[in-house]
Structure formats: C-alpha cells, structure tokens
N, C-alpha and C positions, 0 to 999 in steps of 0.2 A: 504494500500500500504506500501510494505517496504521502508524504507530507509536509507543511510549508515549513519552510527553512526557519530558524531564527537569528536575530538579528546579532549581526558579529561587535557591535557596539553603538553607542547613541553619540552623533556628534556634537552634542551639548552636553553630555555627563562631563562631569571632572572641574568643573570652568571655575574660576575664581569667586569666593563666594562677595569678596569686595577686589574692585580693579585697583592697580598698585602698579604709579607708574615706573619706580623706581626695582620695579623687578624685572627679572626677563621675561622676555616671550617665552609662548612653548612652544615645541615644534615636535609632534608626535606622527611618528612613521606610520601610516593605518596600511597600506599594499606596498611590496616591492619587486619587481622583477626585473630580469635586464634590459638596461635602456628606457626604465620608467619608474618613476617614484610619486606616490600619493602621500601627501600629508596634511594635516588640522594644524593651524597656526592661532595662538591664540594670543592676540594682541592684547593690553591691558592699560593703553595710553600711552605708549612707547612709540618714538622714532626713530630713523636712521641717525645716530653720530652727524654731528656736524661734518663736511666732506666725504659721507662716506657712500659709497655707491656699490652696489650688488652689480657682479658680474659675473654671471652664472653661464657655466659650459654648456647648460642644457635647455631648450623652451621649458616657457612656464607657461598654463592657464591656469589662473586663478577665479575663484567666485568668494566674493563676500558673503557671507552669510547670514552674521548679526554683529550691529555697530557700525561704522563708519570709518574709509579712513583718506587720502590723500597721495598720491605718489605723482613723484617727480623723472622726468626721465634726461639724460647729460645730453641729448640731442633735439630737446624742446625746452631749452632755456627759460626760466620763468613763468611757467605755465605749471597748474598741475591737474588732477585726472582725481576726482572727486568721484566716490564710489560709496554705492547706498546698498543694502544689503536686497541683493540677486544679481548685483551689478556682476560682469564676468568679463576679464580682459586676455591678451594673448600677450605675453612678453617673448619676442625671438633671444634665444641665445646669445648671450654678449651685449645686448640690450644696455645697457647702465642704468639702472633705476634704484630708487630709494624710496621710504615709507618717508612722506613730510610729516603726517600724524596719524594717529588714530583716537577714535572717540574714548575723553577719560571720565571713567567713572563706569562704565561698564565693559564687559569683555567683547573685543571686535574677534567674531572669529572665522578664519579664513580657510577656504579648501583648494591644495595647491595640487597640482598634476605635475609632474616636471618630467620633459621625455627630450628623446635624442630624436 
C-alpha cells in the first residue's frame, strides 16, 4: 500500500525566537548533491561588512520567504534590489553582490539553490 511521504522538515522551525543583529546568520544545508546545493538562510538584521562583496563560483537562485531585505550588486553602482517575501532573483556566478540589509526585529528567511 502506498503512503504519503512525510515531511523531511518545516522551513520555519528553529528561527530565532527574538532577531539579534549582532549574531550570525545561519546557513543550514537542507539537499546536496554534485554540482548543487540547497540551503535556508536565516537573516536576523545583518548585513554585508562594509566592502565586502560575495563572489561565488557557483549561480544562485534565491527566494525570500519571510522578512525583507536589500542587495547590492558591484556592477549597478548605487542602486539596490528590494525584495518582499516571494520575491525570487537569479545571481550568475561571479556576480559581486552583497546583503545592504535585512529587516530587524524579525527573522528574514531565505531559500538559496546554488548550482554549476
């Protein structure tokens, strides 16, 4: 007999029960296989470092999910890319981008896909 699967985790279990911006991110591995990595990113009012920019070997698609946050990218000078929770963006490999912010006071939490 068949039956339905259950579920291998909830993506809002675990999340901070007050945001603290002065903590890290989390960054929890949920799939991985070669050439692809899924993970839950859970912002808590943190940003990128001043100067500092992601420059990642691999594409990213990201979805926001809950919260809000802002990214910057080194080849749109002064602009940034406001994202509300369903918003989904495509970062190519080598991209330069950064987190300008994220909403504080509650958990922004993100789902990232990163592939070759």
């Amino acid at each position: 007999m068949d039956t339905l699967p259950l579920p291998d985790m909830n993506l809002f279990a675990g999340l901070p029960s007050s945001a603290d911006p002065n903590a890290v991110e989390q960054f929890t591995t949920l799939l991985a296989r070669p050439g692809m990595r899924v993970e839950r990113i859970v912002s808590t009012g943190q940003a990128s470092p001043p100067g500092f920019w992601y420059d990642q070997a691999q594409h990213e698609w990201v979805v926001l999910l809950t919260g809000g946050a802002r990214l910057a990218f080194a080849d749109m000078p002064g602009q940034t890319l406001v994202l509300t929770p369903g918003d989904a963006v495509s970062i190519a490999a080598h991209r330069q981008h950064r987190v300008e912010w994220t909403t504080p006071g509650e958990p922004t939490v993100w789902l990232a896909i990163h592939y070759d």
